[in-house]
C-alpha positions in Angstrom: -74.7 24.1 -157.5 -76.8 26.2 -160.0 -79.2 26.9 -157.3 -76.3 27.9 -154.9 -74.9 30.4 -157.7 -78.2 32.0 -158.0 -78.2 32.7 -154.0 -75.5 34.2 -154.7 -76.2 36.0 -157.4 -79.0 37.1 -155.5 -76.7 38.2 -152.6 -74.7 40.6 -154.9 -77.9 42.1 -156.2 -79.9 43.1 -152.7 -78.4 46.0 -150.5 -78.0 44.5 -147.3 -75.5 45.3 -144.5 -71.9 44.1 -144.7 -72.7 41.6 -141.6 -75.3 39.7 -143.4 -73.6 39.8 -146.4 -70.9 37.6 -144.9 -73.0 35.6 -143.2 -74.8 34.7 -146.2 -71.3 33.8 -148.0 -70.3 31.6 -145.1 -73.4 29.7 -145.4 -73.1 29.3 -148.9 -69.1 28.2 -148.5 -70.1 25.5 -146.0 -71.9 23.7 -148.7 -69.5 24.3 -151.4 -66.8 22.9 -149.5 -68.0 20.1 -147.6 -71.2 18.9 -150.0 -70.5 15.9 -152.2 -72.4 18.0 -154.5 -70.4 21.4 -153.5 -67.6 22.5 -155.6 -64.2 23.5 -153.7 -63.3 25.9 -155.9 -65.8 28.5 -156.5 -66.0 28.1 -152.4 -62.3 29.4 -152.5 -63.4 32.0 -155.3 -66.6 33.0 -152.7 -63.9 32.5 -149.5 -61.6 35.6 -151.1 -64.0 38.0 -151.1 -65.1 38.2 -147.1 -63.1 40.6 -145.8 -62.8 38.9 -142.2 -64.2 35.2 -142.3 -65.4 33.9 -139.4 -63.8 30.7 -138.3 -66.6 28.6 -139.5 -65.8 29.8 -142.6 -61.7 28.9 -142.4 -63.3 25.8 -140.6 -64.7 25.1 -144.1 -62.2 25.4 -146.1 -60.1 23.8 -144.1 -62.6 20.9 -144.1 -63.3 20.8 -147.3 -59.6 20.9 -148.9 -59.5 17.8 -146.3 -61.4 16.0 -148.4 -60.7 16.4 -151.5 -60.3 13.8 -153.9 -56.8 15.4 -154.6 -55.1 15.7 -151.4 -52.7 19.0 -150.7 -51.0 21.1 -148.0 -53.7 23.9 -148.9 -55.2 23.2 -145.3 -52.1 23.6 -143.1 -51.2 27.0 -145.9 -55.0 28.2 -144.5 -54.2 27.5 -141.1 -50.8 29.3 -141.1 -53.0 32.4 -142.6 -55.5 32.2 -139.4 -52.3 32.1 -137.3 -50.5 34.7 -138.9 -53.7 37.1 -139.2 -54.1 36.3 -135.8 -58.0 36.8 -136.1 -59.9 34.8 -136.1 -59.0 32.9 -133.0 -58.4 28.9 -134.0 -61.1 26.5 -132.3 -60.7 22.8 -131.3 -62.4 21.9 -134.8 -59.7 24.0 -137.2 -56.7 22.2 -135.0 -58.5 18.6 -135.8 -59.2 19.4 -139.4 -55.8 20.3 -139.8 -54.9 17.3 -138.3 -56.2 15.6 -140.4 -55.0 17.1 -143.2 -51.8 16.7 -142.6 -52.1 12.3 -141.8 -53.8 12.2 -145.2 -50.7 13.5 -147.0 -48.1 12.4 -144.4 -47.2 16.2 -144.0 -45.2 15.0 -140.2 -43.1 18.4 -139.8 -46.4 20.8 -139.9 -48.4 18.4 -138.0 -45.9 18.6 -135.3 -46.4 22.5 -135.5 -50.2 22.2 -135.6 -49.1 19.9 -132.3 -47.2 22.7 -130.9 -50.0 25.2 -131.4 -52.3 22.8 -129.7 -50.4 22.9 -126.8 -49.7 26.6 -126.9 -53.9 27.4 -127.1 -54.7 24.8 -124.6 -57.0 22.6 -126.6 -54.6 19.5 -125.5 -57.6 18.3 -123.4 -60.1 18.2 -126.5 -61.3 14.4 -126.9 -61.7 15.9 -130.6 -58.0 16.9 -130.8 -56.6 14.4 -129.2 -58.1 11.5 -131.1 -56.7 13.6 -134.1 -53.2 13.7 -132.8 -53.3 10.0 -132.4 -54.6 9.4 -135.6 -52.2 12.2 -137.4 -49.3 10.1 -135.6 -50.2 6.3 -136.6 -51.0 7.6 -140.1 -47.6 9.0 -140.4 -46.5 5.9 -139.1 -44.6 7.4 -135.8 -46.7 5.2 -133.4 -44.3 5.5 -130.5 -45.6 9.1 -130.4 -49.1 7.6 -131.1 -49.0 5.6 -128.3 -47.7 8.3 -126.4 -50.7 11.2 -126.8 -53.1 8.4 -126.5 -51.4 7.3 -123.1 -52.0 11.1 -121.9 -55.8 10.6 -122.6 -57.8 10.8 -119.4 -61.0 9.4 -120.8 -60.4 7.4 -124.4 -63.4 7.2 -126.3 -64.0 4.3 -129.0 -62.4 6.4 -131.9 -59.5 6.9 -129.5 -59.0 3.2 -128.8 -59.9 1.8 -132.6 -57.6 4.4 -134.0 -54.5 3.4 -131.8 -55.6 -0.2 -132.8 -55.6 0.2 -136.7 -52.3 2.3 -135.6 -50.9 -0.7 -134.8 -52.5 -3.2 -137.0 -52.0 -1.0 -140.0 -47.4 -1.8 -139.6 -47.8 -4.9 -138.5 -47.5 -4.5 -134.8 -50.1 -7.6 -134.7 -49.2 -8.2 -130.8 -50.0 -4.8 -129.9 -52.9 -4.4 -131.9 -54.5 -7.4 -130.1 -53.3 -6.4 -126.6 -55.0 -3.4 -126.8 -57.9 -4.5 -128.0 -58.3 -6.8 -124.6 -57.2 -3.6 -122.9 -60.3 -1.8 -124.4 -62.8 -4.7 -123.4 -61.1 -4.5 -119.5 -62.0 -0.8 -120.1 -65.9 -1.7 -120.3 -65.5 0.2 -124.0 -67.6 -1.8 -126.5 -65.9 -1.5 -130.0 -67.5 -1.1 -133.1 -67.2 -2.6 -136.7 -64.2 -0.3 -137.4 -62.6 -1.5 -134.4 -63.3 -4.6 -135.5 -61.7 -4.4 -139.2 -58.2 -3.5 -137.7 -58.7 -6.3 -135.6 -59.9 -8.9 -137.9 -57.0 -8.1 -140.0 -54.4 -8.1 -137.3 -55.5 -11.5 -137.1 -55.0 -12.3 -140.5 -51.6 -10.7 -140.7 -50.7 -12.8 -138.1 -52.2 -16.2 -139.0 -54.0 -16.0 -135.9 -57.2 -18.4 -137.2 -58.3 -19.2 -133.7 -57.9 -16.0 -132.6 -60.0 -14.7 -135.5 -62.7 -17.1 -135.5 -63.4 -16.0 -131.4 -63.5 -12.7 -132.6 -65.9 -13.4 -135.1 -67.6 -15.5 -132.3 -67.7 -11.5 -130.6 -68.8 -9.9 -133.5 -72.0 -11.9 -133.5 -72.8 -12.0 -129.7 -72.6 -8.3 -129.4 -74.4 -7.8 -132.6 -72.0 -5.6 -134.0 -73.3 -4.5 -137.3 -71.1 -6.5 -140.1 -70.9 -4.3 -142.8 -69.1 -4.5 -146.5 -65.5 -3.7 -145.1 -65.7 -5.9 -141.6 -67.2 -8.9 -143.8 -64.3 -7.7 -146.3 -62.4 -8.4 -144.2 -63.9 -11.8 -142.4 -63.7 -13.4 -145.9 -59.5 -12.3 -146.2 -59.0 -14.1 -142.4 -60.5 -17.1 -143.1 -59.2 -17.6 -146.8 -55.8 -16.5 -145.5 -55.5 -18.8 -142.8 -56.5 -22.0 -144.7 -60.6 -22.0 -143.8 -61.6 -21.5 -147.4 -65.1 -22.7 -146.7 -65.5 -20.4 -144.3 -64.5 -17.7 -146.3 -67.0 -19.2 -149.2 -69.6 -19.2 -146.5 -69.0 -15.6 -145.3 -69.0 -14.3 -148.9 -71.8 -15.8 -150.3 -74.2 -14.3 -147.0 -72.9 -10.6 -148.3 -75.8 -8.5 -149.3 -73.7 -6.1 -151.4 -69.8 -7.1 -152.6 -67.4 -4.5 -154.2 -64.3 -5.2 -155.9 -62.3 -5.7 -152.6 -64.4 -8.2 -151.4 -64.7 -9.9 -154.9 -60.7 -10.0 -154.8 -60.7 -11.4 -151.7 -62.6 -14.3 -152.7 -61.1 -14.8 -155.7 -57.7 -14.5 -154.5 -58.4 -17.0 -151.4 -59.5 -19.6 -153.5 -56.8 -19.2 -156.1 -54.0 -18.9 -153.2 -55.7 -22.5 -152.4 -55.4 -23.9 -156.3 -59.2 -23.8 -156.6 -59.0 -22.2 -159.9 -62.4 -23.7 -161.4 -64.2 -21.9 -158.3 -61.8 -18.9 -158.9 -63.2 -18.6 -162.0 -66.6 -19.1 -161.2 -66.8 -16.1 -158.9 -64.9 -14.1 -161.5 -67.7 -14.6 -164.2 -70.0 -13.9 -161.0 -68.3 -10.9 -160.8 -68.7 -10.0 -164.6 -72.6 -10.3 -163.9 -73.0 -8.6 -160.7 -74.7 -4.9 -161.2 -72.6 -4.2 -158.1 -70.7 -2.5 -159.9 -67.5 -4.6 -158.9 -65.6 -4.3 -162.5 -62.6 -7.4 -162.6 -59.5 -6.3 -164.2 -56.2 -8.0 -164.7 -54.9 -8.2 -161.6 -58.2 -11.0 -160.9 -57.1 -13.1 -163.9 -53.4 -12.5 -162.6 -54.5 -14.3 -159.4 -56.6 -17.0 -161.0 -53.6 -17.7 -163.5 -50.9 -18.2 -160.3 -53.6 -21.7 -158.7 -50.7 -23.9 -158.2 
């Protein structure tokens, strides 16, 4: 960021047209806004003073208040700015950001206007929006309307299909979530390891072991990548549905653990009355440089062995 406020400062000093000027701001707000290492508000503070920002600049901000580690309404209050201005002209990317503003905060009456505005400009037949609508719809848990725009797809891509999936895994709908999953392998689409986390743990929901371990059986034959959160959630099936071992075995081959796979663990084996093992991977857990920290809810757990 220092080196970003000297560009700036730099910007402010030379006598350039007002054209490049702008452009120069935009470029700078893009990192502020979406950088890990970018800072949201002196990109709003940089934002306010372009006289007409260009839509990748709104596209930015939008973006960027997306994903804050604070979530707001600020992105649907920007969007209603655009819209209102009327200039600049909204693109398939502002609608989806908004989107997904709006599913991270639940916000269902303004996504239902962004909906209505996506209609309106014709970007319904976006694969980009349209995975968005389905997403902003099973996030806000109305997954009859979900299941609707994703019916209306012509051509569902694999975040189309695994997001209607986690949809339904996500309230329980375990059925659904494993029908569609065998409609999206008659489909010839090959899912990935975020498919395969929401169905994994529609499995384990359900107490579906057998269905789980063919699934895991999948995993391996199409050499889907098993990452922290699938193996996460590998461990939870098996310990859930009585294959402790398993689960042991499956926890013990992770490279890297966090705190939710550690709780996993440690909860299986309690939920089992293995509280000497429980404890074991709890002081395991205390020496990792995994950063995993325990906390009380691990010795909560490893109190309740029956």
């Amino acid at each position: 960021m220092r080196v970003l406020r000297q560009i700036h400062a730099r910007l402010l000093t030379q006598s350039m047209p007002i054209a490049s000027f702008s452009f120069g701001l935009c470029k700078i707000i893009g990192f502020c806004a979406l950088s890990p290492h970018g800072d949201i508000d002196y990109a709003r503070r940089l934002f306010s003073q372009i006289r007409s920002p260009n839509i990748f600049c709104w596209n930015s901000m939008i973006r960027g208040y997306s994903q804050s580690q604070t979530p707001s309404k600020e992105p649907v209050i920007l969007f209603r700015k655009i819209v209102k201005r009327g200039y600049p002209n909204p693109n398939t990317y502002t609608m989806a950001f908004v989107l997904k503003a709006c599913s991270i905060v639940s916000a269902m009456e303004e996504g239902q206007q962004v909906h209505a505005s996506v209609l309106k400009s014709g970007f319904g037949s976006s694969p980009f929006v349209e995975t968005a609508l389905v997403n902003f719809y099973a996030k806000c848990e109305d997954i009859v309307l979900a299941r609707k725009v994703f019916d209306e797809i012509t051509d569902k891509n694999l975040v189309a299909w695994s997001t209607m999936i986690s949809g339904y895994a996500k309230i329980g709908l375990v059925n659904e979530a494993l029908s569609l999953f065998r409609d999206m392998q008659k489909a010839g689409v090959v899912p990935d390891e975020v498919t395969m986390v929401s169905v994994i743990s529609a499995c384990a929901a359900s107490g579906a072991l057998d269905t789980g371990r063919w699934v895991h059986a999948y995993i391996k034959k199409q050499l889907i990548e098993t990452d922290l959160e699938l193996s996460t959630a590998l461990v939870n099936i098996y310990a859930k549905c009585g294959w402790i071992e398993r689960a042991k075995e499956v926890f013990d081959a992770m490279p890297v653990k966090d705190t939710k796979a550690w709780s996993s663990m440690i909860v299986g084996l309690s939920i089992h009355g293995l509280a000497e093992d429980a404890l074991e991977e709890f002081s395991r857990m205390e020496k990792a440089k995994s950063g995993a920290k325990p906390c009380n809810f691990h010795w909560r757990s490893i109190c309740m062995c029956p």
